[in-house]
Jmol script that loads the backbone (N, CA, C; Angstrom):
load data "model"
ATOM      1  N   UNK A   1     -39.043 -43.229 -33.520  1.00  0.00           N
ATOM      2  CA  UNK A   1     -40.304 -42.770 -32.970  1.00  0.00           C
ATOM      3  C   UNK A   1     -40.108 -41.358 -32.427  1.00  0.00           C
ATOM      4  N   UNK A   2     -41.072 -40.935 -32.592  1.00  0.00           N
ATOM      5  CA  UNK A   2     -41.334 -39.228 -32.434  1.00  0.00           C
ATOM      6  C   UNK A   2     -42.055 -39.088 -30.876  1.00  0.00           C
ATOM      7  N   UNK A   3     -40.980 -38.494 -29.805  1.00  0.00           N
ATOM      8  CA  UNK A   3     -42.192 -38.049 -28.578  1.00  0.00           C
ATOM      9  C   UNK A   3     -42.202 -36.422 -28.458  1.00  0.00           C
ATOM     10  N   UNK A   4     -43.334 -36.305 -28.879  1.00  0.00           N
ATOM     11  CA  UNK A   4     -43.990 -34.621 -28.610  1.00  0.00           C
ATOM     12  C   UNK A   4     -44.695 -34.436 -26.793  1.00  0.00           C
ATOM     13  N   UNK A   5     -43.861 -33.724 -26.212  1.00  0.00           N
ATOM     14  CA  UNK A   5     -44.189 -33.383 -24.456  1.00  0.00           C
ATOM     15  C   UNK A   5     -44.667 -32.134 -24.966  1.00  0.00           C
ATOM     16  N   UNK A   6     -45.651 -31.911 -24.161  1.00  0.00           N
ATOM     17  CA  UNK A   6     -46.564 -30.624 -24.100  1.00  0.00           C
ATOM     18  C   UNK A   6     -46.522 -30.298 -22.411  1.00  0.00           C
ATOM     19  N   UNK A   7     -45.769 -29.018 -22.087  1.00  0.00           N
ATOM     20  CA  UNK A   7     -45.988 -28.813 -21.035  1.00  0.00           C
ATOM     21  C   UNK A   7     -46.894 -27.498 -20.777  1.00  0.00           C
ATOM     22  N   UNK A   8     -48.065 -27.930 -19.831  1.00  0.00           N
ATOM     23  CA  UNK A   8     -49.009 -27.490 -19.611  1.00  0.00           C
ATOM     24  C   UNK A   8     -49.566 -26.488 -18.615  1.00  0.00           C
ATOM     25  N   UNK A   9     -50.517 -25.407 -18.604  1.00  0.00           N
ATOM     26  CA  UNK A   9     -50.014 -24.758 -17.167  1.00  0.00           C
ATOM     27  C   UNK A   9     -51.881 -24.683 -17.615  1.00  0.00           C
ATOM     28  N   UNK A  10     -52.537 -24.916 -16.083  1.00  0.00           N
ATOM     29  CA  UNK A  10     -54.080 -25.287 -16.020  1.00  0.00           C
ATOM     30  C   UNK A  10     -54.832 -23.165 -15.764  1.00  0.00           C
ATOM     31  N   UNK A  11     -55.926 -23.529 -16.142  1.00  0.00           N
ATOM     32  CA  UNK A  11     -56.199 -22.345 -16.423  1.00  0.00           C
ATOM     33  C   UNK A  11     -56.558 -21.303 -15.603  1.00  0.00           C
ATOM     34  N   UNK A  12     -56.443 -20.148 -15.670  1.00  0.00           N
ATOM     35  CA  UNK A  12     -56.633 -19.287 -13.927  1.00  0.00           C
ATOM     36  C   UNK A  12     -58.130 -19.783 -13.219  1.00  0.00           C
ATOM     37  N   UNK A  13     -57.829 -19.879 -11.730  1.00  0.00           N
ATOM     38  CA  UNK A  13     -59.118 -20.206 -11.243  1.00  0.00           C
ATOM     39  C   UNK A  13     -59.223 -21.639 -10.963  1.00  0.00           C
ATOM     40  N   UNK A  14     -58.967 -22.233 -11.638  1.00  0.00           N
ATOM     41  CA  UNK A  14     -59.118 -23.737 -11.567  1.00  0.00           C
ATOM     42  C   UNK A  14     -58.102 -24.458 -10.299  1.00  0.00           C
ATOM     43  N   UNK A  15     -58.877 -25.271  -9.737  1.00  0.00           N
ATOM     44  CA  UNK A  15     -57.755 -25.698  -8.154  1.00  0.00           C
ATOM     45  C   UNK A  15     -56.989 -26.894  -9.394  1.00  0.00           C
ATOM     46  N   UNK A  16     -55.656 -27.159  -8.374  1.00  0.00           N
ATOM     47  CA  UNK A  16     -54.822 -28.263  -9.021  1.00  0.00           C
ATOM     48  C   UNK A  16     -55.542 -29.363  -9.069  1.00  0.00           C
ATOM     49  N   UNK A  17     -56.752 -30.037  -8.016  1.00  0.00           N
ATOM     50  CA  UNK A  17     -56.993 -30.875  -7.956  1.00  0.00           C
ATOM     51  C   UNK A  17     -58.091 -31.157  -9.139  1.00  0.00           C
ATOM     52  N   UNK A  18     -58.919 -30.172  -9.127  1.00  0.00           N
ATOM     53  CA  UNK A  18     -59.873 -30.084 -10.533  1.00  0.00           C
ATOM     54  C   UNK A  18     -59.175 -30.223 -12.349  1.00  0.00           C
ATOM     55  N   UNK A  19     -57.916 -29.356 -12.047  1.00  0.00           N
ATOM     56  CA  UNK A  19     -57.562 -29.523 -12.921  1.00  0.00           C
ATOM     57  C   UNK A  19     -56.537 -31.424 -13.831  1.00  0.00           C
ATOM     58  N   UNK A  20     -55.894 -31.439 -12.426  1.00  0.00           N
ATOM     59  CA  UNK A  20     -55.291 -33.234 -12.983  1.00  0.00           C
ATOM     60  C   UNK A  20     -56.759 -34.049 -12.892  1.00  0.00           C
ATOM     61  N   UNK A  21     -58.061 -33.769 -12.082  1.00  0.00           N
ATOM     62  CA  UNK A  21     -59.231 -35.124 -12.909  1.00  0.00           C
ATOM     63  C   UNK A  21     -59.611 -34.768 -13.774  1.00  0.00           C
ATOM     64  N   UNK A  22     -60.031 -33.467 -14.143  1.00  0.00           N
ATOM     65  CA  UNK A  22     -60.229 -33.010 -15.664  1.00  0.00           C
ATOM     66  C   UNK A  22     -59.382 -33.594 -16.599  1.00  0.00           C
ATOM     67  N   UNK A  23     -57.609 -33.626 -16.810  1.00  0.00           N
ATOM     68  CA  UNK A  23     -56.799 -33.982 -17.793  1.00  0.00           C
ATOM     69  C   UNK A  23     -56.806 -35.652 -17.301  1.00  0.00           C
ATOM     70  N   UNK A  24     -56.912 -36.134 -16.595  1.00  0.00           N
ATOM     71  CA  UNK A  24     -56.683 -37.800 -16.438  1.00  0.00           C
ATOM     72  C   UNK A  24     -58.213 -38.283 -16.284  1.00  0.00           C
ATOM     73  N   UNK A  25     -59.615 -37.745 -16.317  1.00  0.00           N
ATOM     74  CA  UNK A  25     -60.729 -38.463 -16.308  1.00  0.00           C
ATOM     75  C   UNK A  25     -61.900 -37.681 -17.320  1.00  0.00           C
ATOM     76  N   UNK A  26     -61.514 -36.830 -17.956  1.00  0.00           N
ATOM     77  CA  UNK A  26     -61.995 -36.115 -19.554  1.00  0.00           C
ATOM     78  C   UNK A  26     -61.637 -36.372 -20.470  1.00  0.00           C
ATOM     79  N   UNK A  27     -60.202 -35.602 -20.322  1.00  0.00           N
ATOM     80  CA  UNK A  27     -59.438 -35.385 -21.654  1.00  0.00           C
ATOM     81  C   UNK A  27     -58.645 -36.123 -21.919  1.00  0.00           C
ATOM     82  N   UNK A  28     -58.169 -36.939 -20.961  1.00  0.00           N
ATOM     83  CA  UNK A  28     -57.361 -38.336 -21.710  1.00  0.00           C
ATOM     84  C   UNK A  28     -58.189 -39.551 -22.594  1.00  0.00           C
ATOM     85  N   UNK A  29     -59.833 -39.304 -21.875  1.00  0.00           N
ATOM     86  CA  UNK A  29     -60.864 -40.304 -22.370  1.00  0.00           C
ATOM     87  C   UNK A  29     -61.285 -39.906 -23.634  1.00  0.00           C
ATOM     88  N   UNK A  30     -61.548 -38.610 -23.602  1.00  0.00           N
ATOM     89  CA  UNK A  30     -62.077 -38.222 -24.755  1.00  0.00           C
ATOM     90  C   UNK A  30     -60.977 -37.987 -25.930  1.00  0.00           C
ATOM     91  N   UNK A  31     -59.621 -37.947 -25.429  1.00  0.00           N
ATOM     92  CA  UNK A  31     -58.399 -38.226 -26.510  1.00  0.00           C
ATOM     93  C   UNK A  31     -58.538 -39.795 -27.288  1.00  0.00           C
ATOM     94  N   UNK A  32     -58.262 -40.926 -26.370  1.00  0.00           N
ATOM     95  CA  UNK A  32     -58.718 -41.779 -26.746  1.00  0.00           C
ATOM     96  C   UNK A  32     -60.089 -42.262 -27.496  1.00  0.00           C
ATOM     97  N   UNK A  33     -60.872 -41.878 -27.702  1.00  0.00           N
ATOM     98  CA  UNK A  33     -61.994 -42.097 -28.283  1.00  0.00           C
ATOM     99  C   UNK A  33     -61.954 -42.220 -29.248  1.00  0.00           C
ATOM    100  N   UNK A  34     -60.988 -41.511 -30.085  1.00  0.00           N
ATOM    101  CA  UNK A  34     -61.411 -40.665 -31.234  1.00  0.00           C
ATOM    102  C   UNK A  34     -60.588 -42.142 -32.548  1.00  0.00           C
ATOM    103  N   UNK A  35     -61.276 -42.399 -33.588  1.00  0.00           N
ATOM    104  CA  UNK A  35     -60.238 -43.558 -33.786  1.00  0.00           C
ATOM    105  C   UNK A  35     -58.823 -43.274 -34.180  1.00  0.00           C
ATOM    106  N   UNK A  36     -58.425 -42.282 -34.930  1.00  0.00           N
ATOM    107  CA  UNK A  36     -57.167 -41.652 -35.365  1.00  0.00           C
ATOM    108  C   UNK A  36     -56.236 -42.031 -33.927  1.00  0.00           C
ATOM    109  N   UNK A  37     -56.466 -41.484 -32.693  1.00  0.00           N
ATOM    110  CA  UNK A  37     -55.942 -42.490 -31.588  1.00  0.00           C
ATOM    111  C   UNK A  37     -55.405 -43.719 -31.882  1.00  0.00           C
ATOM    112  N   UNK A  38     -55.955 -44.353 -32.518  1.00  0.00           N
ATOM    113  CA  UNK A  38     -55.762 -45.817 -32.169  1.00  0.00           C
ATOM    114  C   UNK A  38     -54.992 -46.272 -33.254  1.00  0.00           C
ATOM    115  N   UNK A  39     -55.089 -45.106 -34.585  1.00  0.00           N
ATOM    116  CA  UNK A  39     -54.459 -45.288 -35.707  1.00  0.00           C
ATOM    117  C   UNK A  39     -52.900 -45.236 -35.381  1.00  0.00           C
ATOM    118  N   UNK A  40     -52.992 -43.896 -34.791  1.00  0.00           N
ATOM    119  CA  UNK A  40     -51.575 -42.599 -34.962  1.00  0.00           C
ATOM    120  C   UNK A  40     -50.309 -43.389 -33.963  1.00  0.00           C
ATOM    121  N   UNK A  41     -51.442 -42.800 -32.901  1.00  0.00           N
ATOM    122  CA  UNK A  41     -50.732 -42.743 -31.512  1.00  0.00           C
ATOM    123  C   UNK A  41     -50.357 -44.226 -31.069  1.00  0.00           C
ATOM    124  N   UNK A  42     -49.006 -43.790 -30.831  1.00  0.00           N
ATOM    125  CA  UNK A  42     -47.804 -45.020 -30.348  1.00  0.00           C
ATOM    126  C   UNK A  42     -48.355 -45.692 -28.755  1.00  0.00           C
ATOM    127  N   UNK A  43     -48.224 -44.484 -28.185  1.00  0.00           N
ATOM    128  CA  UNK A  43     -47.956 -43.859 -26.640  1.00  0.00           C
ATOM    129  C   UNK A  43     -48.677 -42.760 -25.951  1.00  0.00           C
ATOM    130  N   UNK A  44     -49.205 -42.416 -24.962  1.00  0.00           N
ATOM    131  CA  UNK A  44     -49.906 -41.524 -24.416  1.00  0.00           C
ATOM    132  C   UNK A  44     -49.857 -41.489 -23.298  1.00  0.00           C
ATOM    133  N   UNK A  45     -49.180 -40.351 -22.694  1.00  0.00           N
ATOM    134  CA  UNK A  45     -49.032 -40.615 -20.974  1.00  0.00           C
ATOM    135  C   UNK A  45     -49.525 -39.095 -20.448  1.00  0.00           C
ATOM    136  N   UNK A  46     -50.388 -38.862 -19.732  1.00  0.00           N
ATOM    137  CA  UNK A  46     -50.203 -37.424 -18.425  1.00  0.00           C
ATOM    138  C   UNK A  46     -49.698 -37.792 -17.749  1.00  0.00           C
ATOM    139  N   UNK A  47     -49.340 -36.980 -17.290  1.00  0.00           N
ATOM    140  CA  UNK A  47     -48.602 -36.859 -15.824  1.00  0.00           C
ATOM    141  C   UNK A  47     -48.448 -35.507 -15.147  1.00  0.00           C
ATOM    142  N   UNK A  48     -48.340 -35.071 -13.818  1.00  0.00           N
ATOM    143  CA  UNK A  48     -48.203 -34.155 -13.166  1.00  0.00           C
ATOM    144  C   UNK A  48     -47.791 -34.341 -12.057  1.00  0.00           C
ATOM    145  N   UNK A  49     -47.091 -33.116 -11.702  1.00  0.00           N
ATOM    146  CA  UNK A  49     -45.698 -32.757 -11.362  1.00  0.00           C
ATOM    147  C   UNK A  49     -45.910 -32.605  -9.323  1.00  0.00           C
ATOM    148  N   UNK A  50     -44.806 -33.268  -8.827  1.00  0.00           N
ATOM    149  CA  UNK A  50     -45.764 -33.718  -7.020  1.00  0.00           C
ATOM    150  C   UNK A  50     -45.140 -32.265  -6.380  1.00  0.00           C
ATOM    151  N   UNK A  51     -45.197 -31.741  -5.723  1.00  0.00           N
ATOM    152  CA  UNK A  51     -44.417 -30.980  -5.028  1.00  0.00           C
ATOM    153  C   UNK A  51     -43.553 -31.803  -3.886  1.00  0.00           C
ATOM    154  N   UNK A  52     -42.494 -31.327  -4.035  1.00  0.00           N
ATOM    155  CA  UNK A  52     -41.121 -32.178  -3.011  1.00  0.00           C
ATOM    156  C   UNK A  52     -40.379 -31.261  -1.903  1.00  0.00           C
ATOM    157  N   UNK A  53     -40.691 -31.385  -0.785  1.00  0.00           N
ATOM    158  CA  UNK A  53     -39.872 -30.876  -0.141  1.00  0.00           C
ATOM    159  C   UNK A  53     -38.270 -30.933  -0.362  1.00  0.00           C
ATOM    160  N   UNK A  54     -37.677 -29.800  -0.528  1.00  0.00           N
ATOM    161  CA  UNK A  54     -36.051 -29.769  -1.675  1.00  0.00           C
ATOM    162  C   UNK A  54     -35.873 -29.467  -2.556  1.00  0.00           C
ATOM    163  N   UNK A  55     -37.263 -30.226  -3.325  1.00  0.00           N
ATOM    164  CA  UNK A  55     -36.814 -29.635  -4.666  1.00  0.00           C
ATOM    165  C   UNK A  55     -37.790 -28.198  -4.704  1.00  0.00           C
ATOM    166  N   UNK A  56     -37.332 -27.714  -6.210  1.00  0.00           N
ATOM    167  CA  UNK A  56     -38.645 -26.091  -6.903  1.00  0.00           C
ATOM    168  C   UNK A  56     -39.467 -26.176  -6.855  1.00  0.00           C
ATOM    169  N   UNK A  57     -40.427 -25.243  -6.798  1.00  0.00           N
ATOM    170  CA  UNK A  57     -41.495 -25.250  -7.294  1.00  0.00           C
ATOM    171  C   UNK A  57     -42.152 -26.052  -8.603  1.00  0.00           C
ATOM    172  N   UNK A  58     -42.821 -26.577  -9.119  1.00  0.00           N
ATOM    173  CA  UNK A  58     -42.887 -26.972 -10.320  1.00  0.00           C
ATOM    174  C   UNK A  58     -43.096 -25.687 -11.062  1.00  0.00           C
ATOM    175  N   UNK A  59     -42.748 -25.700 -12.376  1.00  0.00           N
ATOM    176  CA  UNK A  59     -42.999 -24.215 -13.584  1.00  0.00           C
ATOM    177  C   UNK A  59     -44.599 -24.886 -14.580  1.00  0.00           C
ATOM    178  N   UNK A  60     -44.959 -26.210 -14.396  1.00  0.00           N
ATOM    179  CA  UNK A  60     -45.882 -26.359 -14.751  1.00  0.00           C
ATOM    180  C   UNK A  60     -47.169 -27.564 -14.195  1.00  0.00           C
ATOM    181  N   UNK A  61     -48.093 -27.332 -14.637  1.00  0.00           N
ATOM    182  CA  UNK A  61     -49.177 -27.733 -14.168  1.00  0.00           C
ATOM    183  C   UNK A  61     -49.038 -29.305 -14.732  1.00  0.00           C
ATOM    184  N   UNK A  62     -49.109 -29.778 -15.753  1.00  0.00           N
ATOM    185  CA  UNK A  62     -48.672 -30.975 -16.338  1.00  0.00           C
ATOM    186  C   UNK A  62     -48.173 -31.001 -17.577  1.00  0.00           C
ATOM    187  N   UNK A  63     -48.139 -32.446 -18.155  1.00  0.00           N
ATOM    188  CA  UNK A  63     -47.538 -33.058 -18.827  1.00  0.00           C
ATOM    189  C   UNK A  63     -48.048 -34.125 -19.425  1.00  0.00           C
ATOM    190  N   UNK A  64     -48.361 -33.414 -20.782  1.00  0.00           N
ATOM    191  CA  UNK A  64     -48.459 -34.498 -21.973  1.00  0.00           C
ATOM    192  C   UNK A  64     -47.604 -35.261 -22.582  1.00  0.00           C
ATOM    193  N   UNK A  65     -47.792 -36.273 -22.974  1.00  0.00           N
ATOM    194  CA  UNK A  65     -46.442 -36.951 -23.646  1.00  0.00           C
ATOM    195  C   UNK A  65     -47.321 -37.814 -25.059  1.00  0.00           C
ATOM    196  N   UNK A  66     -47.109 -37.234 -25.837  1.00  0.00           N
ATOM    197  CA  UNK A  66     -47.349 -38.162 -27.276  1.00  0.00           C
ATOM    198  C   UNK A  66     -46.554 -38.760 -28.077  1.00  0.00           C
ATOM    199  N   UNK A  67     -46.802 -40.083 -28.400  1.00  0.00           N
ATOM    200  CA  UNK A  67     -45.344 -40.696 -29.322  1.00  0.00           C
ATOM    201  C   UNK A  67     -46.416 -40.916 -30.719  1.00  0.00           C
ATOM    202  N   UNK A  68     -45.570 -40.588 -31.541  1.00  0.00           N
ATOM    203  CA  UNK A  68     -45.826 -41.156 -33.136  1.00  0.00           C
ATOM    204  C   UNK A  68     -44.734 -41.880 -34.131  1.00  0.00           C
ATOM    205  N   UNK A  69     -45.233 -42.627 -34.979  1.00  0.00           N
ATOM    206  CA  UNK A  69     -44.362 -43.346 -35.390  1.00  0.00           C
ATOM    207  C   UNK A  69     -43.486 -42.267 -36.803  1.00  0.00           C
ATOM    208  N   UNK A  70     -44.363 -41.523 -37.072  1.00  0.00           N
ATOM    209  CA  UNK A  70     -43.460 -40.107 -37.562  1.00  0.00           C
ATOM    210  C   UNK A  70     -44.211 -39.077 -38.071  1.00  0.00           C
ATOM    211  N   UNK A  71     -43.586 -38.092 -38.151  1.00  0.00           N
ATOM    212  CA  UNK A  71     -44.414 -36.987 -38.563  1.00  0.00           C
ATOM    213  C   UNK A  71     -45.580 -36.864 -39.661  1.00  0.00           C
ATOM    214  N   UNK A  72     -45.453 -37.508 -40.536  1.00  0.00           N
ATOM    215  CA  UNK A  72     -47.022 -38.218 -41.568  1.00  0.00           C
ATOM    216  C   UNK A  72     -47.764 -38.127 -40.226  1.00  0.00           C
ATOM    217  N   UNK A  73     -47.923 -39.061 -39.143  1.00  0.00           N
ATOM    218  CA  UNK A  73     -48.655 -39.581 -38.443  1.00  0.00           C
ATOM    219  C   UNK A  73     -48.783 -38.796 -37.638  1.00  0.00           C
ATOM    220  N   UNK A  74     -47.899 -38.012 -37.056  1.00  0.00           N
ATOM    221  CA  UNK A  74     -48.769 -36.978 -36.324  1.00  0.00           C
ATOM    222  C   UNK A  74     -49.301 -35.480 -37.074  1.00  0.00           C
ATOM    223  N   UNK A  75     -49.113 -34.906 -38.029  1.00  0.00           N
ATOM    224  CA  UNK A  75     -49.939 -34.596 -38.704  1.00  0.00           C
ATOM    225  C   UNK A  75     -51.313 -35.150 -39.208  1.00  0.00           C
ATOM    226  N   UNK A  76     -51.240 -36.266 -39.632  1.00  0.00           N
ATOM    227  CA  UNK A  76     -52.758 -37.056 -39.392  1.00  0.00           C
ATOM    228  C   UNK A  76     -53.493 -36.681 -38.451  1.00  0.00           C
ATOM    229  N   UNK A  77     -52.686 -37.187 -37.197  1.00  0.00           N
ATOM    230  CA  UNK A  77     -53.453 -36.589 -36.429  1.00  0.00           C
ATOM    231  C   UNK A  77     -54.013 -35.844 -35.976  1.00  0.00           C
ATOM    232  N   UNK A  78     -53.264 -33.942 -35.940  1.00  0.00           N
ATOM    233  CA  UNK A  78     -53.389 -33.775 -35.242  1.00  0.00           C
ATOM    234  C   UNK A  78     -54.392 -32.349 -36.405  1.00  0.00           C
ATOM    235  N   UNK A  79     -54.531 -32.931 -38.166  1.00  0.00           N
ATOM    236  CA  UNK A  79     -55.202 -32.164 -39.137  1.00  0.00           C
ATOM    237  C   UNK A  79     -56.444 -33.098 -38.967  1.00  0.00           C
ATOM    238  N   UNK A  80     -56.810 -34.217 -38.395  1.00  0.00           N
ATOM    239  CA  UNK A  80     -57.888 -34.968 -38.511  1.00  0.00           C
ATOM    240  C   UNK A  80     -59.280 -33.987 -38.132  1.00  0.00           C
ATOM    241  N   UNK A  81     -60.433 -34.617 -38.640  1.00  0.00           N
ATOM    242  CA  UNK A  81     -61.763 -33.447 -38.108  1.00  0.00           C
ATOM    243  C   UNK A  81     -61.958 -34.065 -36.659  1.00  0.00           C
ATOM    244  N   UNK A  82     -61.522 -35.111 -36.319  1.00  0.00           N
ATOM    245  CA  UNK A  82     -62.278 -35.357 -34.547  1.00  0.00           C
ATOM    246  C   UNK A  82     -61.145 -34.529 -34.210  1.00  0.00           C
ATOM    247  N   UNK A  83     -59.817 -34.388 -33.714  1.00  0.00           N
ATOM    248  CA  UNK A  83     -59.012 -33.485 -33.299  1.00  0.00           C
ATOM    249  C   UNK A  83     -59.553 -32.117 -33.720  1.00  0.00           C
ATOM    250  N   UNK A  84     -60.070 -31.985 -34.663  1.00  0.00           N
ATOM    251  CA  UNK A  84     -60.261 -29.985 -34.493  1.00  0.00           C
ATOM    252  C   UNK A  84     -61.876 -30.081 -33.543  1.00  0.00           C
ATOM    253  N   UNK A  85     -62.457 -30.696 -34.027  1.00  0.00           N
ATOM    254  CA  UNK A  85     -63.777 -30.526 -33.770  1.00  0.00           C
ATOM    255  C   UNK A  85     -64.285 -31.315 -31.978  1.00  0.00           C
ATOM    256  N   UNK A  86     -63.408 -32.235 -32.076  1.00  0.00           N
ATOM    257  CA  UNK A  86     -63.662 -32.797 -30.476  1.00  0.00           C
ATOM    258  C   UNK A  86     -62.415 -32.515 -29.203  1.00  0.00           C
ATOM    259  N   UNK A  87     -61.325 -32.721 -29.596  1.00  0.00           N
ATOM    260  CA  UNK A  87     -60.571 -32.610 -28.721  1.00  0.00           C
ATOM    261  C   UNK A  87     -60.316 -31.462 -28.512  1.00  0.00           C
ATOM    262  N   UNK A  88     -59.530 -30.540 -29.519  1.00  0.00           N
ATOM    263  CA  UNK A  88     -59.129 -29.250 -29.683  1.00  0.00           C
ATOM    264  C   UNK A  88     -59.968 -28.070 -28.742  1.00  0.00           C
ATOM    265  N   UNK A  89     -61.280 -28.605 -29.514  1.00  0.00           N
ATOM    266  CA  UNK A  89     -62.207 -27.309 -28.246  1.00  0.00           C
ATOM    267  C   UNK A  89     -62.132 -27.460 -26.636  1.00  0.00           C
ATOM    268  N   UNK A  90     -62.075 -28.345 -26.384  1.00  0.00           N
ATOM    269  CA  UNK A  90     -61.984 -29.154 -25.559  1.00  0.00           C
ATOM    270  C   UNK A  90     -60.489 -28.897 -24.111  1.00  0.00           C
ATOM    271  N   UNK A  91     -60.021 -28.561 -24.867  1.00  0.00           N
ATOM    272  CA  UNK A  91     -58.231 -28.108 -24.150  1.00  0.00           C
ATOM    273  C   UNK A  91     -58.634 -26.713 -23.333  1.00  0.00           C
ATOM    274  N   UNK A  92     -59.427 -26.125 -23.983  1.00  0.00           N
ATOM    275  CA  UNK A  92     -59.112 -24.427 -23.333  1.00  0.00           C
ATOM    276  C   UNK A  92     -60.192 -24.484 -22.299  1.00  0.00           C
ATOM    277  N   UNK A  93     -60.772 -25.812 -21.553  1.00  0.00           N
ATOM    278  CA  UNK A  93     -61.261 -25.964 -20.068  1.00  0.00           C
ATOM    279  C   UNK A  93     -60.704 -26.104 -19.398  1.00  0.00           C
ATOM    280  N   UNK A  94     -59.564 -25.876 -19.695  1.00  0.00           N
ATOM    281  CA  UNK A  94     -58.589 -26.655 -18.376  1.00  0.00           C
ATOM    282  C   UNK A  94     -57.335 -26.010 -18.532  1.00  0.00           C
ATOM    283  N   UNK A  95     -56.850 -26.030 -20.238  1.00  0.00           N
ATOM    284  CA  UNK A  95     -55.284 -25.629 -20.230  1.00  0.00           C
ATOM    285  C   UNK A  95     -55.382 -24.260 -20.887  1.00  0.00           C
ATOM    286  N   UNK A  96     -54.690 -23.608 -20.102  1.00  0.00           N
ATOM    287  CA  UNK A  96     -54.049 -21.999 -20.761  1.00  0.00           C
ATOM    288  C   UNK A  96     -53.644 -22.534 -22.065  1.00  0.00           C
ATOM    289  N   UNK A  97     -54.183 -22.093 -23.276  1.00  0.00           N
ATOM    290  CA  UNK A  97     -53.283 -22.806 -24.568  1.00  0.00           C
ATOM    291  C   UNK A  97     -52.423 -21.297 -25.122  1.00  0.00           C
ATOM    292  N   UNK A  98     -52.026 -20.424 -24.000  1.00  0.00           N
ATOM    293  CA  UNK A  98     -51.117 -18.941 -24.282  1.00  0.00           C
ATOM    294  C   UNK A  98     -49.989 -19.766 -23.650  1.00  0.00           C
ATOM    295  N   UNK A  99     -50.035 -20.538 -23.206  1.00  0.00           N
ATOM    296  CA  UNK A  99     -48.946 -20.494 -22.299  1.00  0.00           C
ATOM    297  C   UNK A  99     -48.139 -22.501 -22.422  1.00  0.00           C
ATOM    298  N   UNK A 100     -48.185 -22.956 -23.599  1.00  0.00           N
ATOM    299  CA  UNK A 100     -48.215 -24.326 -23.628  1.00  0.00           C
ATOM    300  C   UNK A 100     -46.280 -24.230 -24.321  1.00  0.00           C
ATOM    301  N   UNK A 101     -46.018 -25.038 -23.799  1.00  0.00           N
ATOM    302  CA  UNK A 101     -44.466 -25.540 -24.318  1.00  0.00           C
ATOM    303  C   UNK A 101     -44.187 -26.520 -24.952  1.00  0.00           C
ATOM    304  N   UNK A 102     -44.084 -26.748 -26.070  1.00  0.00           N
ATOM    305  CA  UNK A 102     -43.948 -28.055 -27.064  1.00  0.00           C
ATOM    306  C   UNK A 102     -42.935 -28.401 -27.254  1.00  0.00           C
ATOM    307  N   UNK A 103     -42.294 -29.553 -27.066  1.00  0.00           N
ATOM    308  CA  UNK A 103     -40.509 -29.976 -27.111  1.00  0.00           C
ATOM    309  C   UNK A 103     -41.089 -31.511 -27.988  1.00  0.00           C
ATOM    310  N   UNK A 104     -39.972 -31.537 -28.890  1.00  0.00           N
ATOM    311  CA  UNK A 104     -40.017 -32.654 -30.168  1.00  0.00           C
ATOM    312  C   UNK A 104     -39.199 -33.698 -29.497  1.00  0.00           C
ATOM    313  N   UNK A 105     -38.946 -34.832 -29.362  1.00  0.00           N
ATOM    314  CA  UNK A 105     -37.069 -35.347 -29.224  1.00  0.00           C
ATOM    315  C   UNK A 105     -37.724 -36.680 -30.027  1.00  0.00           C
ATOM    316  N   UNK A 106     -36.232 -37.056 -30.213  1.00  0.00           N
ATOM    317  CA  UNK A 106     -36.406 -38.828 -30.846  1.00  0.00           C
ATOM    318  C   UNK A 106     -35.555 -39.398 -29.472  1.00  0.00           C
ATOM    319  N   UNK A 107     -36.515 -40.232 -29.015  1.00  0.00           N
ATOM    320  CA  UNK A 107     -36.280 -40.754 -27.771  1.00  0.00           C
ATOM    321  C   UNK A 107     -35.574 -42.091 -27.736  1.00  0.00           C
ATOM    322  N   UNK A 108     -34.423 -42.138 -26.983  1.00  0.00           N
ATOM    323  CA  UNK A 108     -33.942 -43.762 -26.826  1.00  0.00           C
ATOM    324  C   UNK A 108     -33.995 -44.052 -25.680  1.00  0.00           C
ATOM    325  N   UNK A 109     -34.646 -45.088 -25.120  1.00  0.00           N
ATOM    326  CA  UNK A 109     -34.430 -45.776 -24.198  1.00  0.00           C
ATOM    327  C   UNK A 109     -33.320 -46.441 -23.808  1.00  0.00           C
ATOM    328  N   UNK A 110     -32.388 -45.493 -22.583  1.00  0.00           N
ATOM    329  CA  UNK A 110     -31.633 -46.934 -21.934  1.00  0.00           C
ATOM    330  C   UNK A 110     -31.409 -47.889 -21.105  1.00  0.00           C
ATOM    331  N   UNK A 111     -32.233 -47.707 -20.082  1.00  0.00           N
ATOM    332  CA  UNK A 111     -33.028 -48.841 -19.499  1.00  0.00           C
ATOM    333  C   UNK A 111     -34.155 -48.747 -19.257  1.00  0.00           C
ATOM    334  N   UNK A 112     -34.901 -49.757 -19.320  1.00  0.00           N
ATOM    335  CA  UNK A 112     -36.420 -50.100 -18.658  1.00  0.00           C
ATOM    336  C   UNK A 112     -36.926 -51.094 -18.326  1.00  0.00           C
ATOM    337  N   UNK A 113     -36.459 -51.563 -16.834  1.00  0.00           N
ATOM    338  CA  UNK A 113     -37.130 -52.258 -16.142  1.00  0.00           C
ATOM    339  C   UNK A 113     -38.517 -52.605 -16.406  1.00  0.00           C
TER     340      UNK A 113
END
end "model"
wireframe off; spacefill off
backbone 0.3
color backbone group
């Protein structure tokens, strides 16, 4: 299995707080919608990053995480017409797409409770 992380940085202007309900009560809904979702996609997680006293600063705003069962499938996806036409437009309300970081890995789990 294929996990594609998209790390994300939200767009000038926008408070942090506007920006994680936008990506966890929009754009995760309107990701899901689409049926190719339900085809493709393994896995789907946001997430964003807490600030910790100790630790850095965070370098980004959030974090996408997509799993596919392989590259066929996320190409499906991501050439499908609801992805260009619904989701795609859809990203540059919220996410800088100048500034996005895409990391591939084949992921193993070694534990999970």
């Amino acid at each position: 299995m294929f996990k594609f992380t998209f790390l994300i940085r939200k767009i000038a202007g926008m408070s942090k707080e506007n920006f994680v309900d936008y990506h966890r009560n929009h754009q995760a809904p309107l990701f899901m919608s689409v049926p190719e979702a339900k085809q493709y996609v393994k896995k789907y997680i946001v997430s964003h990053p807490e600030i910790m006293e100790g630790f850095s600063t965070p370098a980004y705003d959030g974090i996408t995480d997509i799993y596919f069962a392989s590259m066929k499938d996320f190409n499906s996806f991501f050439e499908s017409e609801n992805y260009k036409l619904k989701i795609h437009p859809d990203e540059s309300n919220f996410i800088n797409l100048n500034e996005v970081i895409t990391l591939v890995s084949n992921e193993l789990v070694i534990i999970d409770y």
